[in-house]
N, CA and C atoms of all chains as a GROMACS GRO file, in nm:
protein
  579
    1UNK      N    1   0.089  -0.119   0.000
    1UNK     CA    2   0.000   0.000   0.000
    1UNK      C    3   0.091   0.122   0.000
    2UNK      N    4   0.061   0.210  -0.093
    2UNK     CA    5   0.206   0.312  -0.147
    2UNK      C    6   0.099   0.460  -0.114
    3UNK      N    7   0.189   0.547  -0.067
    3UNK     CA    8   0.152   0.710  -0.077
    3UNK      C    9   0.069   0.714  -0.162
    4UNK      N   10   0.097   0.693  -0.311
    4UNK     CA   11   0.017   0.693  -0.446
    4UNK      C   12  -0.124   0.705  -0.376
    5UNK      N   13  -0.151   0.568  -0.360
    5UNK     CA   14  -0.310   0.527  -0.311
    5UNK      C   15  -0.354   0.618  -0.222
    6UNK      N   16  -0.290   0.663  -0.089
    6UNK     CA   17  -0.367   0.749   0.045
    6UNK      C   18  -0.393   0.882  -0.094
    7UNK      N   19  -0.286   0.923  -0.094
    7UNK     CA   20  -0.310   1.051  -0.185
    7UNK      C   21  -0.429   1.110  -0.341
    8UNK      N   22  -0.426   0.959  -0.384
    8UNK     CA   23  -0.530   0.978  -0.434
    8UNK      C   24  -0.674   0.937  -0.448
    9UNK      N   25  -0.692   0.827  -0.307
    9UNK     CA   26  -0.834   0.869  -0.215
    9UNK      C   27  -0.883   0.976  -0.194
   10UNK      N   28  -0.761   1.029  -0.131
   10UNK     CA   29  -0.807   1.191  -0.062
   10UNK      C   30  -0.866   1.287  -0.157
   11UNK      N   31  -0.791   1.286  -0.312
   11UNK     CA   32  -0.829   1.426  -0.365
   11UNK      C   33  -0.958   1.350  -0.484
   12UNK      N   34  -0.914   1.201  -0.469
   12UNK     CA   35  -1.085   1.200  -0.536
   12UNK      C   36  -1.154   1.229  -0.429
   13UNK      N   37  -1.165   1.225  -0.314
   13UNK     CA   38  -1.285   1.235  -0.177
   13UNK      C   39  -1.308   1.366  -0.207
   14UNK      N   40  -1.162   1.466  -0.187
   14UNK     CA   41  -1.259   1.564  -0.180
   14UNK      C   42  -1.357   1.660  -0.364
   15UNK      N   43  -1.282   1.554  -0.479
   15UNK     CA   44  -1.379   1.587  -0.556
   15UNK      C   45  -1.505   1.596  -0.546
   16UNK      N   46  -1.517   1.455  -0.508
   16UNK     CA   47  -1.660   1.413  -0.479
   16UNK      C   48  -1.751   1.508  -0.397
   17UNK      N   49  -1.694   1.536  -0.285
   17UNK     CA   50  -1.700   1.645  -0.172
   17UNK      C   51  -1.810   1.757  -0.248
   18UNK      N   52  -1.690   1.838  -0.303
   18UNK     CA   53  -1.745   1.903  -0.348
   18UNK      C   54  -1.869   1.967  -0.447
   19UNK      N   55  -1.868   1.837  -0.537
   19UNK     CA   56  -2.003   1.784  -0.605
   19UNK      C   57  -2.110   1.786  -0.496
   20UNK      N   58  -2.086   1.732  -0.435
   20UNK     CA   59  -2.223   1.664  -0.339
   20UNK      C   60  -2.254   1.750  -0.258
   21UNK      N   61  -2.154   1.860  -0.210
   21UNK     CA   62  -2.170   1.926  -0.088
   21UNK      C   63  -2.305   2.040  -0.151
   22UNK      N   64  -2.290   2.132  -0.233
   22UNK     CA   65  -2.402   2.202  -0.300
   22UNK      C   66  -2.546   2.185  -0.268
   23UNK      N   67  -2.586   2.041  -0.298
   23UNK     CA   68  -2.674   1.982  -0.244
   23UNK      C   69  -2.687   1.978  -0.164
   24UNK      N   70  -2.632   1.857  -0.083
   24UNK     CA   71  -2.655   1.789   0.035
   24UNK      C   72  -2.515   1.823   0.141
   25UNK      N   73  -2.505   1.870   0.229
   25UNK     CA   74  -2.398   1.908   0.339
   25UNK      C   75  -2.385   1.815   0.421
   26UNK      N   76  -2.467   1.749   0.435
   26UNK     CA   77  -2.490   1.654   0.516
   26UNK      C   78  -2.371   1.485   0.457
   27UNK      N   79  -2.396   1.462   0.340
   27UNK     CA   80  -2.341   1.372   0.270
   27UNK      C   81  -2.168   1.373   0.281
   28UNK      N   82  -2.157   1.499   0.270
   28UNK     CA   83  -2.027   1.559   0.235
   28UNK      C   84  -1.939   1.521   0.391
   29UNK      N   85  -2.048   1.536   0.467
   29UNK     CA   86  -1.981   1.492   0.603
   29UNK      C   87  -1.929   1.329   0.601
   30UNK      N   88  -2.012   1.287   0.544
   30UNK     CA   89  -2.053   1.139   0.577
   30UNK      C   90  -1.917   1.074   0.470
   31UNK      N   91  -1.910   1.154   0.352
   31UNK     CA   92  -1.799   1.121   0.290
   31UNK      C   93  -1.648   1.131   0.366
   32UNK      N   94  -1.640   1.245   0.432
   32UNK     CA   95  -1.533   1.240   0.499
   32UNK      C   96  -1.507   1.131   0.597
   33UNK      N   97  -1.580   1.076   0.686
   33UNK     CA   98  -1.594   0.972   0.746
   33UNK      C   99  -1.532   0.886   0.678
   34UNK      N  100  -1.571   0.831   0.550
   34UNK     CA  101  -1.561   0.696   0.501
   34UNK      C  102  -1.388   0.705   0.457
   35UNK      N  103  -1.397   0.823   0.373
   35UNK     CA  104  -1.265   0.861   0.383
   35UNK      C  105  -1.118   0.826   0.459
   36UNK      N  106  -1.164   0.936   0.630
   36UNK     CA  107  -1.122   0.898   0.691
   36UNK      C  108  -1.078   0.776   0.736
   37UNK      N  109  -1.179   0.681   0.762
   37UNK     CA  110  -1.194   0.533   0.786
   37UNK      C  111  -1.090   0.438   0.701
   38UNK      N  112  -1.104   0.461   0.581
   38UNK     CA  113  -1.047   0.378   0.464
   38UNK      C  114  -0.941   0.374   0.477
   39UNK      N  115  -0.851   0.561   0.495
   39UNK     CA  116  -0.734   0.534   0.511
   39UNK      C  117  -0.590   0.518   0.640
   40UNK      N  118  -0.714   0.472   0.751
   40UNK     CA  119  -0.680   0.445   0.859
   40UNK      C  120  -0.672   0.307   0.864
   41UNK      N  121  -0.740   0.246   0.801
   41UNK     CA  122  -0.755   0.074   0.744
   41UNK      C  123  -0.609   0.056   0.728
   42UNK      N  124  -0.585   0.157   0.622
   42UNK     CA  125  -0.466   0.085   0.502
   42UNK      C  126  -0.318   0.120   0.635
   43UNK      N  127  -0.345   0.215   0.720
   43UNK     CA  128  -0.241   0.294   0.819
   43UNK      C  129  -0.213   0.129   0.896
   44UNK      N  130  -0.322   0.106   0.994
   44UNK     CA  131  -0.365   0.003   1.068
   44UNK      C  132  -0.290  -0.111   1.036
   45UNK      N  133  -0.265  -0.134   0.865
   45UNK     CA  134  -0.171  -0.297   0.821
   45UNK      C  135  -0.056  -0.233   0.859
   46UNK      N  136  -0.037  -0.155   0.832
   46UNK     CA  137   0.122  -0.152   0.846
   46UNK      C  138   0.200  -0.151   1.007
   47UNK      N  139   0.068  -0.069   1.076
   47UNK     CA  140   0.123  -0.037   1.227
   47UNK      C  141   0.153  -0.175   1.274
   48UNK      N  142   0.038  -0.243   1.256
   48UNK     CA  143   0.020  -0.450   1.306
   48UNK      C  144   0.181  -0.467   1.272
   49UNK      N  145   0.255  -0.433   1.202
   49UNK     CA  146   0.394  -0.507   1.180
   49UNK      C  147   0.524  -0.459   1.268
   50UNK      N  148   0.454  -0.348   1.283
   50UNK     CA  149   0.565  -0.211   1.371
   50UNK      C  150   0.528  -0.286   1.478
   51UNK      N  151   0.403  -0.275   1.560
   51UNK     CA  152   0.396  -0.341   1.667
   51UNK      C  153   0.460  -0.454   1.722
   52UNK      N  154   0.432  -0.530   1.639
   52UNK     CA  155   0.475  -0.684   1.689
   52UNK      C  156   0.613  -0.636   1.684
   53UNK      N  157   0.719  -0.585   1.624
   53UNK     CA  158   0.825  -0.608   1.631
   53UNK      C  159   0.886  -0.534   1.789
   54UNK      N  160   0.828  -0.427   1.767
   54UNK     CA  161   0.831  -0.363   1.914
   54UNK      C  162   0.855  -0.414   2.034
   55UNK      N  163   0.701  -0.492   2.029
   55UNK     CA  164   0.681  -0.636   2.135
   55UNK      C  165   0.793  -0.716   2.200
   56UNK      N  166   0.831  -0.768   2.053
   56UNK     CA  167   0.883  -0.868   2.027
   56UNK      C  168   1.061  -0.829   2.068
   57UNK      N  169   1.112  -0.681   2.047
   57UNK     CA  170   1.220  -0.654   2.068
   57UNK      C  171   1.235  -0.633   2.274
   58UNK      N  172   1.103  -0.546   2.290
   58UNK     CA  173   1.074  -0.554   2.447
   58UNK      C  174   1.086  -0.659   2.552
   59UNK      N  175   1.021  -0.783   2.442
   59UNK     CA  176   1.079  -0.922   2.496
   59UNK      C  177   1.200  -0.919   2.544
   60UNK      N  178   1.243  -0.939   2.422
   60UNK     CA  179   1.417  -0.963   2.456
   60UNK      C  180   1.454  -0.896   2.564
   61UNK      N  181   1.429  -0.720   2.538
   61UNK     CA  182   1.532  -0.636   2.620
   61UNK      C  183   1.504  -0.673   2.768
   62UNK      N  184   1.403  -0.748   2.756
   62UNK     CA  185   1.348  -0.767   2.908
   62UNK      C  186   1.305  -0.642   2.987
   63UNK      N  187   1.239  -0.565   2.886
   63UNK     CA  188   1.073  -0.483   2.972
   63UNK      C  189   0.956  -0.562   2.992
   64UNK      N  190   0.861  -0.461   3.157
   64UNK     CA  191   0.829  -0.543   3.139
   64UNK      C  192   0.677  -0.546   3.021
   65UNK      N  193   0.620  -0.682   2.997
   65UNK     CA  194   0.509  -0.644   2.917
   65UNK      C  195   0.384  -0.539   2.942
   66UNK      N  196   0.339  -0.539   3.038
   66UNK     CA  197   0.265  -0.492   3.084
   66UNK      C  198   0.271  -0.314   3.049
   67UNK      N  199   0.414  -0.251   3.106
   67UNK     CA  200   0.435  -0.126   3.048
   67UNK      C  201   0.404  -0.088   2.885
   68UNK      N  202   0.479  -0.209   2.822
   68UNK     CA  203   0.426  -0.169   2.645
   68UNK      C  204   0.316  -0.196   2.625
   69UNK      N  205   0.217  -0.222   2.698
   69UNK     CA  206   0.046  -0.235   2.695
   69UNK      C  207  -0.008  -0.126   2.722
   70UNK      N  208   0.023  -0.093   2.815
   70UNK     CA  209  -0.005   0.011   2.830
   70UNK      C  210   0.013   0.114   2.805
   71UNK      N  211   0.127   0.124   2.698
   71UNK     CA  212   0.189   0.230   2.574
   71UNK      C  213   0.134   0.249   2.473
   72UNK      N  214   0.094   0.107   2.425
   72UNK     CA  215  -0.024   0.097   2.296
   72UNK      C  216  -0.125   0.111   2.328
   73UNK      N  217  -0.201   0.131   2.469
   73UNK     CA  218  -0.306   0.149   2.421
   73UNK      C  219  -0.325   0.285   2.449
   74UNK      N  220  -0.227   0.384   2.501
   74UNK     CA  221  -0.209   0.510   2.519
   74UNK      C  222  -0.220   0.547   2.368
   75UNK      N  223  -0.113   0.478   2.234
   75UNK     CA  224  -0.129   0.538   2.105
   75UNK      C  225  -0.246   0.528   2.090
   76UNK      N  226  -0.300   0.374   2.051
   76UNK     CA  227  -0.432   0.385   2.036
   76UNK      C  228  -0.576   0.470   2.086
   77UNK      N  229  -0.566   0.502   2.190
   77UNK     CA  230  -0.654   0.580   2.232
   77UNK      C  231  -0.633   0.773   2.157
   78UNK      N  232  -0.474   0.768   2.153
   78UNK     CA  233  -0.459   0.883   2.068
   78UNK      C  234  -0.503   0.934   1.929
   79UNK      N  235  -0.494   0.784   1.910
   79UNK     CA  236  -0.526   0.779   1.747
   79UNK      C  237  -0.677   0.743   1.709
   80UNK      N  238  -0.783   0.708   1.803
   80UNK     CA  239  -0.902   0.694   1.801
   80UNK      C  240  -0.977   0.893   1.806
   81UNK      N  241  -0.868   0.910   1.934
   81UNK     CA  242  -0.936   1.049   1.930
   81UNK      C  243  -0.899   1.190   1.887
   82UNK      N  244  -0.776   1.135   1.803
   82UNK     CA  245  -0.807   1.282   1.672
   82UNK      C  246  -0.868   1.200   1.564
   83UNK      N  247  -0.884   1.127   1.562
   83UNK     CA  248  -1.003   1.050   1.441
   83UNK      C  249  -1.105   1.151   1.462
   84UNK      N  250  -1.197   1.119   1.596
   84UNK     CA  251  -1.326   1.140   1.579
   84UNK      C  252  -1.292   1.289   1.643
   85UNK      N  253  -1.233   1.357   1.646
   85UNK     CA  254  -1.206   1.514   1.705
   85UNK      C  255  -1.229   1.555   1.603
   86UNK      N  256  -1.107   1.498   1.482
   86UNK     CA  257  -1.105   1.594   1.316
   86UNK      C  258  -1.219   1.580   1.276
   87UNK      N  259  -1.250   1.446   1.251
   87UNK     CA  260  -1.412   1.463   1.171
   87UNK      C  261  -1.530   1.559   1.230
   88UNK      N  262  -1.548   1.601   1.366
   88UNK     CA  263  -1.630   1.660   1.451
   88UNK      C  264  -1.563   1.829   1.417
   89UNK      N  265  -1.448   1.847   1.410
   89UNK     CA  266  -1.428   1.968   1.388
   89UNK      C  267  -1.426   2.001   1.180
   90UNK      N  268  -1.413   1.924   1.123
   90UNK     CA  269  -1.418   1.938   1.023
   90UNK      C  270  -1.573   1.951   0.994
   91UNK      N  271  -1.658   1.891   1.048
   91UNK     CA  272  -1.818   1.883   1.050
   91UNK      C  273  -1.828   2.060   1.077
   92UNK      N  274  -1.776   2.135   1.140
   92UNK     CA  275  -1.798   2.249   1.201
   92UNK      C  276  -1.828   2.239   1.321
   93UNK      N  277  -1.783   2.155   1.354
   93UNK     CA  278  -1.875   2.135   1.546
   93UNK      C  279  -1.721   2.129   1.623
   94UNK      N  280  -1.660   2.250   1.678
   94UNK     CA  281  -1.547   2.263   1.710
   94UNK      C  282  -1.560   2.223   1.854
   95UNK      N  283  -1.717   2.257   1.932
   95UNK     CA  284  -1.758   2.195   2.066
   95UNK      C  285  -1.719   2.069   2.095
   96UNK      N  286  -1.779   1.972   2.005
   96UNK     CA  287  -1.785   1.844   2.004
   96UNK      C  288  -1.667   1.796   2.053
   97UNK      N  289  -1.594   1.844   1.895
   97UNK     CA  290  -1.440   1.826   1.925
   97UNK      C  291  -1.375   1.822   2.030
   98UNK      N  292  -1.368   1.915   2.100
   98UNK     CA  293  -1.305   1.901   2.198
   98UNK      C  294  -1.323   1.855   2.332
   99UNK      N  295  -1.469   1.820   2.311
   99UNK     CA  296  -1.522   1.729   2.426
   99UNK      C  297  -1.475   1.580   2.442
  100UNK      N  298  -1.441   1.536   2.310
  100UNK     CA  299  -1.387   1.434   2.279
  100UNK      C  300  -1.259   1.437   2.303
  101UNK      N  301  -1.183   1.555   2.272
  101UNK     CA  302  -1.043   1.553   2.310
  101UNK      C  303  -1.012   1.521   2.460
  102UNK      N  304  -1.142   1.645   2.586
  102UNK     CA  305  -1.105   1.657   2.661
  102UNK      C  306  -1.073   1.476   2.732
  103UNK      N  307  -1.227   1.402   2.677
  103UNK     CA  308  -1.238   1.240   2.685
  103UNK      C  309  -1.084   1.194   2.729
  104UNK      N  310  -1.041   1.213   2.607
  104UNK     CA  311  -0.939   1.103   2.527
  104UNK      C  312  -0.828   1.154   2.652
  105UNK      N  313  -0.840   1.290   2.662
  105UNK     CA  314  -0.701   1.336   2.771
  105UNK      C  315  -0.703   1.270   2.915
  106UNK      N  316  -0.830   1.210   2.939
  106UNK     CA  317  -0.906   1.196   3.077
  106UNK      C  318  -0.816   1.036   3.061
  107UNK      N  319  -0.893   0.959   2.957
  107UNK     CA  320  -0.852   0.827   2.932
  107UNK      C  321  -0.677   0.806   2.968
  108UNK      N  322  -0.640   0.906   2.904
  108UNK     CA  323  -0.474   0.826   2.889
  108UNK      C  324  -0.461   0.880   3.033
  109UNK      N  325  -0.493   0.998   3.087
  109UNK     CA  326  -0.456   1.002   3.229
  109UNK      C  327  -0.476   0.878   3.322
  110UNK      N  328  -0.552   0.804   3.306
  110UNK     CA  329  -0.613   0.724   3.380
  110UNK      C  330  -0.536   0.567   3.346
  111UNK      N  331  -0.488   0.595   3.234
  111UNK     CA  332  -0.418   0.429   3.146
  111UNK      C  333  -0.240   0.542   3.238
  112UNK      N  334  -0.219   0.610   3.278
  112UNK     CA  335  -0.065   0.642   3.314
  112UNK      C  336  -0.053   0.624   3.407
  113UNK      N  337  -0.196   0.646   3.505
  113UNK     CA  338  -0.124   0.611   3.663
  113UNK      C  339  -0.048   0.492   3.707
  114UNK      N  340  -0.081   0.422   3.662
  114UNK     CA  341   0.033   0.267   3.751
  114UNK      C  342   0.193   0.304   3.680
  115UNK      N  343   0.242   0.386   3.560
  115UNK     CA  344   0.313   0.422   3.533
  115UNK      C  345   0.384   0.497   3.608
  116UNK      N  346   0.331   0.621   3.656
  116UNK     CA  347   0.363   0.731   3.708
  116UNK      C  348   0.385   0.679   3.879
  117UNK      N  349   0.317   0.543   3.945
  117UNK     CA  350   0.346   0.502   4.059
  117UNK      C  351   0.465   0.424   4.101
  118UNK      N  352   0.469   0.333   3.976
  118UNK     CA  353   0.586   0.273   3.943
  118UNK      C  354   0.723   0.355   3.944
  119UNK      N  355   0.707   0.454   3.888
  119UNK     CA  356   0.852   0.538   3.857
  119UNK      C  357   0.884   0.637   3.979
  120UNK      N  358   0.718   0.643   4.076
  120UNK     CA  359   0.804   0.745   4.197
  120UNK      C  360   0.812   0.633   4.318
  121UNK      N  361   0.804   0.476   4.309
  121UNK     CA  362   0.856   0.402   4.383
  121UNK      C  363   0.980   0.377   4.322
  122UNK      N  364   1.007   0.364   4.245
  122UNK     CA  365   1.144   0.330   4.197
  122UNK      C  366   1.267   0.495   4.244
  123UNK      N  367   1.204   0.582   4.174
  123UNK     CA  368   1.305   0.738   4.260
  123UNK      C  369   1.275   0.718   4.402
  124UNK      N  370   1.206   0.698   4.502
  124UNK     CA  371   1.190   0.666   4.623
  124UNK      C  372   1.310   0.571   4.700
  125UNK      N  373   1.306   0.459   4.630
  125UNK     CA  374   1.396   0.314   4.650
  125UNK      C  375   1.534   0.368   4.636
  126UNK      N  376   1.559   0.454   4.519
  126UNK     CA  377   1.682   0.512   4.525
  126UNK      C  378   1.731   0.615   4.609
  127UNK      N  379   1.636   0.661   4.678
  127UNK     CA  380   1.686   0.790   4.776
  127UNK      C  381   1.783   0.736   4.862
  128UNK      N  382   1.846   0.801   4.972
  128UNK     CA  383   1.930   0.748   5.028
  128UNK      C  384   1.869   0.746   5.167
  129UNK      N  385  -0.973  -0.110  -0.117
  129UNK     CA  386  -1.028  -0.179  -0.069
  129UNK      C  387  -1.191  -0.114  -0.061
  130UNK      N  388  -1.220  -0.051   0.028
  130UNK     CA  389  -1.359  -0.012   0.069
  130UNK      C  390  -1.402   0.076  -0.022
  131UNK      N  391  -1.318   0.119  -0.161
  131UNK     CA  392  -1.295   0.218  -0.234
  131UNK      C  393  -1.456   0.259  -0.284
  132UNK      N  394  -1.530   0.102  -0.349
  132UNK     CA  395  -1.685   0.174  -0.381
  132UNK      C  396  -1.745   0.176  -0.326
  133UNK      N  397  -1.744   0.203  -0.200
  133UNK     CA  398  -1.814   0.243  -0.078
  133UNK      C  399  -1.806   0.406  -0.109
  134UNK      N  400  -1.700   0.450  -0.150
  134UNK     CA  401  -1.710   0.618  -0.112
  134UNK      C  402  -1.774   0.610  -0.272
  135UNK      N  403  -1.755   0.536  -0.351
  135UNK     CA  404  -1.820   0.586  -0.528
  135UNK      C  405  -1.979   0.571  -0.498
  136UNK      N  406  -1.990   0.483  -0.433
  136UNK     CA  407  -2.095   0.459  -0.421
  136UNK      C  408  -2.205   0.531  -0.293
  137UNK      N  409  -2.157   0.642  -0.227
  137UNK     CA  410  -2.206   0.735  -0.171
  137UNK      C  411  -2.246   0.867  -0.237
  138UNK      N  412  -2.083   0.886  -0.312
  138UNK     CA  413  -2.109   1.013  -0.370
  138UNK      C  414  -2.237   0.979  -0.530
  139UNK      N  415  -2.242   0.853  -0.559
  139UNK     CA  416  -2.380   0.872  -0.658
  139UNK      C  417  -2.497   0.878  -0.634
  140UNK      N  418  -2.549   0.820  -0.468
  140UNK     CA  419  -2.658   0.833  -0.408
  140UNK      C  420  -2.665   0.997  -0.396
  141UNK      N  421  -2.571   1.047  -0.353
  141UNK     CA  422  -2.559   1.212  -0.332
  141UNK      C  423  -2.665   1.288  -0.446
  142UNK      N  424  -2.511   1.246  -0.583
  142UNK     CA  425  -2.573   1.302  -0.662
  142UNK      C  426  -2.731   1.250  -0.766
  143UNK      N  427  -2.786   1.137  -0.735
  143UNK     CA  428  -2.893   1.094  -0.787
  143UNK      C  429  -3.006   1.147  -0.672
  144UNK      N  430  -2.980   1.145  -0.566
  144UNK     CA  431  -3.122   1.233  -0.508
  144UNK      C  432  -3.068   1.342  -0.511
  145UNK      N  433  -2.980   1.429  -0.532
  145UNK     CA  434  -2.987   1.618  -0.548
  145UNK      C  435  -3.070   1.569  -0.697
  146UNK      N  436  -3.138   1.469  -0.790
  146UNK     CA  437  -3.107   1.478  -0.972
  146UNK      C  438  -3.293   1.446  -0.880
  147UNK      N  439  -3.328   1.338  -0.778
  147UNK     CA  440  -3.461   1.335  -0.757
  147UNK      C  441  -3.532   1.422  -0.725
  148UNK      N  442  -3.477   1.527  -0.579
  148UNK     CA  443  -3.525   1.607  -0.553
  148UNK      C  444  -3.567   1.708  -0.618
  149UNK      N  445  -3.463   1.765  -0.776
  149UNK     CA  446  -3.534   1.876  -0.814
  149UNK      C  447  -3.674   1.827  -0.898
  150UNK      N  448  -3.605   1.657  -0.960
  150UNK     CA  449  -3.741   1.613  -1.030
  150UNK      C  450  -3.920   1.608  -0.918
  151UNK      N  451  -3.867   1.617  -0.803
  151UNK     CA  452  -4.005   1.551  -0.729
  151UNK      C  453  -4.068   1.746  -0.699
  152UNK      N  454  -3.946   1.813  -0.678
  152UNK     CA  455  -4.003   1.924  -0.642
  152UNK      C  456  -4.083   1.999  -0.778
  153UNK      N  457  -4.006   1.975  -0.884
  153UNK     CA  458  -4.076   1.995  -1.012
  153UNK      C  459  -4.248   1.951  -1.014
  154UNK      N  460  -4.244   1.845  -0.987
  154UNK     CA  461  -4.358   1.768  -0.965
  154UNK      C  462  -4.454   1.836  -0.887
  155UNK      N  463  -4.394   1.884  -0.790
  155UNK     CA  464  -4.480   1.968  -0.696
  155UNK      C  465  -4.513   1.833  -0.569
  156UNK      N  466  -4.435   1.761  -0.543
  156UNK     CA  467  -4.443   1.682  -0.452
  156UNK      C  468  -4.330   1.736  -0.354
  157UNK      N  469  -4.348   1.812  -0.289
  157UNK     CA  470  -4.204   1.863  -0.208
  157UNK      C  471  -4.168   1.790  -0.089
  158UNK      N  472  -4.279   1.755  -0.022
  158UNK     CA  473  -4.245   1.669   0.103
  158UNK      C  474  -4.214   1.541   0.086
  159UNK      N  475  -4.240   1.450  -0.033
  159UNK     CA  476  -4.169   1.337  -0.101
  159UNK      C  477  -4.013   1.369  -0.145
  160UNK      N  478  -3.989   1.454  -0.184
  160UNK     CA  479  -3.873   1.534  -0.192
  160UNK      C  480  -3.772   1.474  -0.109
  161UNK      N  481  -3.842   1.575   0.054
  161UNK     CA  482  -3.762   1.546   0.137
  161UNK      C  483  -3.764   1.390   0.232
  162UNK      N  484  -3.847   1.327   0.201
  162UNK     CA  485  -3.884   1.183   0.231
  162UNK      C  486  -3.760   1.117   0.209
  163UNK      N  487  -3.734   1.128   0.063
  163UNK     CA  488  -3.617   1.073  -0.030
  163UNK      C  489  -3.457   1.076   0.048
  164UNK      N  490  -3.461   1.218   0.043
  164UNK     CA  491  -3.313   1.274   0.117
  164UNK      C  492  -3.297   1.229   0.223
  165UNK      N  493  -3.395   1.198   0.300
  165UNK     CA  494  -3.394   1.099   0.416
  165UNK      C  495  -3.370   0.997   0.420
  166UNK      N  496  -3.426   0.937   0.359
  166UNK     CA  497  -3.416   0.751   0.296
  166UNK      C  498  -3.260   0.742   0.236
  167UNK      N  499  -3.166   0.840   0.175
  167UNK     CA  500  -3.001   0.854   0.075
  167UNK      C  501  -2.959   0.855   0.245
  168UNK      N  502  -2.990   0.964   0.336
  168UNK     CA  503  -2.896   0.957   0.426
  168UNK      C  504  -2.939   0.859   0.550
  169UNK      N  505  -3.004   0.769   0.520
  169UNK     CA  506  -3.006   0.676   0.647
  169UNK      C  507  -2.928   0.571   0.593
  170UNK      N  508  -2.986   0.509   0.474
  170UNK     CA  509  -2.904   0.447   0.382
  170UNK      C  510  -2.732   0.452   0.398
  171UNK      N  511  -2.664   0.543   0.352
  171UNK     CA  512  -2.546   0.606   0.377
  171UNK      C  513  -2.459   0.620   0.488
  172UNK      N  514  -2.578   0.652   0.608
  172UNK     CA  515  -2.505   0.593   0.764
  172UNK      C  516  -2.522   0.456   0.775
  173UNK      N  517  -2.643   0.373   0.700
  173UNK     CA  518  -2.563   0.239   0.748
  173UNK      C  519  -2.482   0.189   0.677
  174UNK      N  520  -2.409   0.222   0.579
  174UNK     CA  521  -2.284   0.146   0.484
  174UNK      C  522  -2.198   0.208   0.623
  175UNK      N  523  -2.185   0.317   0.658
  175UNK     CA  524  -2.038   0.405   0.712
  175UNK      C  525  -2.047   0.322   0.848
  176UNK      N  526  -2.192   0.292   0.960
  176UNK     CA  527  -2.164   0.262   1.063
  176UNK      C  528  -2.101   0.109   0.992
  177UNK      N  529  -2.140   0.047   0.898
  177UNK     CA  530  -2.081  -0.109   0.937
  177UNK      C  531  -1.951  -0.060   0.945
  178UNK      N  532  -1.910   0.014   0.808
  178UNK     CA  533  -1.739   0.021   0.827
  178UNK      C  534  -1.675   0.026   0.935
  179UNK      N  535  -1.756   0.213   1.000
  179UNK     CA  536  -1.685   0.293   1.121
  179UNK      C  537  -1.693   0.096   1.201
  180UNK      N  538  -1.775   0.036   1.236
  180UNK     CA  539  -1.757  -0.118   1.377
  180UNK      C  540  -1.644  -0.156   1.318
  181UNK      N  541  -1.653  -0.206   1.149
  181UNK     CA  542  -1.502  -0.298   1.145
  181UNK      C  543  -1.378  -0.198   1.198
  182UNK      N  544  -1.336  -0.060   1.150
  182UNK     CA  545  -1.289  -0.009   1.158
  182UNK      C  546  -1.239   0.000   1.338
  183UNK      N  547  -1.314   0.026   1.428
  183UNK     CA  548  -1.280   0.024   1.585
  183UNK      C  549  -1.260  -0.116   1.636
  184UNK      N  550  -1.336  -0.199   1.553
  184UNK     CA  551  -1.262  -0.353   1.622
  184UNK      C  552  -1.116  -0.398   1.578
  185UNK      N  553  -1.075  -0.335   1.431
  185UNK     CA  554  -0.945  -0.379   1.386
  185UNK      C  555  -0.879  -0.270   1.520
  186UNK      N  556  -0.911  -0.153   1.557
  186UNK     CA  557  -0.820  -0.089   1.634
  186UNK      C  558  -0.828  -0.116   1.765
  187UNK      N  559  -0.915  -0.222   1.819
  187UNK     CA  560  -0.904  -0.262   1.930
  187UNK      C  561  -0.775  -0.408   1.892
  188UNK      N  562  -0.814  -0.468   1.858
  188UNK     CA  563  -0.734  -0.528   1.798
  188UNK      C  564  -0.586  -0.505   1.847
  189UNK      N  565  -0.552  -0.386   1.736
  189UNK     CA  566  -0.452  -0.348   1.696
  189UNK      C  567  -0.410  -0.326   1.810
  190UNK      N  568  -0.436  -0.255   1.938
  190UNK     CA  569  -0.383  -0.182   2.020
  190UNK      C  570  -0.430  -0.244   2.131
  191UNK      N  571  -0.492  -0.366   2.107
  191UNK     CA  572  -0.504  -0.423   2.261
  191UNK      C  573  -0.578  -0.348   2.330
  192UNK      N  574  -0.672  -0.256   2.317
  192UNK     CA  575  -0.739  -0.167   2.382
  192UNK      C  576  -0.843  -0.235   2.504
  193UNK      N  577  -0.899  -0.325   2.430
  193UNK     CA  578  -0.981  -0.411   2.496
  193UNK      C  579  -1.016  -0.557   2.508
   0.00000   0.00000   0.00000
């Protein structure tokens, strides 16, 4: 799956876009969506390979698993919520947006704490 | 991949903007908007199946859940 392809989804999408939008505004939204979607699909194969190797190198180095779980799903949650932020602000609904952002900021706060406990028992252990 | 999914939105688009002026011609206006209703319910359900596959490959992906 090559640049070629993302790039020229996009500027047929927003041909289309623009056709349709005249009419219907509503559609034009709905196109962006699918848009969006499609080329997060094609993003998605490639990440699956990055990942595992990641994993798979963490193995070795002997981290532990649990921390890179909780790393991915920190990306993931990042990457779920400028998904649905952009489409909500691209809709014109800049509210939305950022209600969703504020979400997504709440979430990873909440996926960091055993992180953030971990690392001030560990500076603790080292004090003298 | 999902490619005539978006061809196939943007012709529903443009075949009811091609109904509506025919029905309003007609002088049926509230069939009109009946129609435009029926393109965009239609249209959210192609996008919601996607948008599910789409969040389960990223649960998936990211172990989310």
């Amino acid at each position: 799956m090559d640049m070629v392809q993302v790039i020229g989804i996009g500027i047929t999408a927003v041909l289309l876009i623009l056709v349709v939008r005249r009419s219907h505004p509503e559609l034009a939204v709905q196109i962006t969506i699918v848009v969006a979607g499609i080329v997060f699909f094609l993003v998605l194969d490639k990440l699956r390979m990055i990942i595992e190797l990641f994993t798979e190198m963490a193995k070795r180095a002997g981290i532990g698993e649990m921390y890179l779980i909780i790393l991915l799903k920190i990306i993931g949650i990042s990457y779920l919520v400028e998904f649905g932020a952009q489409v909500c602000r691209d809709a014109g609904e800049g509210a939305i947006a950022s209600k969703i952002e504020l979400a997504g900021k709440v979430m990873i706060l909440v996926m960091a704490v055993p992180i953030i406990a971990f690392a001030l028992d560990t500076i603790l252990r080292l004090m003298p | 991949m999902e490619l005539d999914l978006l061809f196939k939105i943007a012709g529903v688009g443009i075949l009811i903007s091609v109904i509506h002026m025919a029905l309003k011609q007609a002088g049926k206006e509230d069939m009109a908007h009946l129609c435009t209703l029926a393109a965009f319910a239609l249209v959210l359900l192609w996008i919601v199946q996607l948008l599910g596959r789409l969040f389960r490959t990223v649960q998936d992906v990211f172990r989310l859940s």
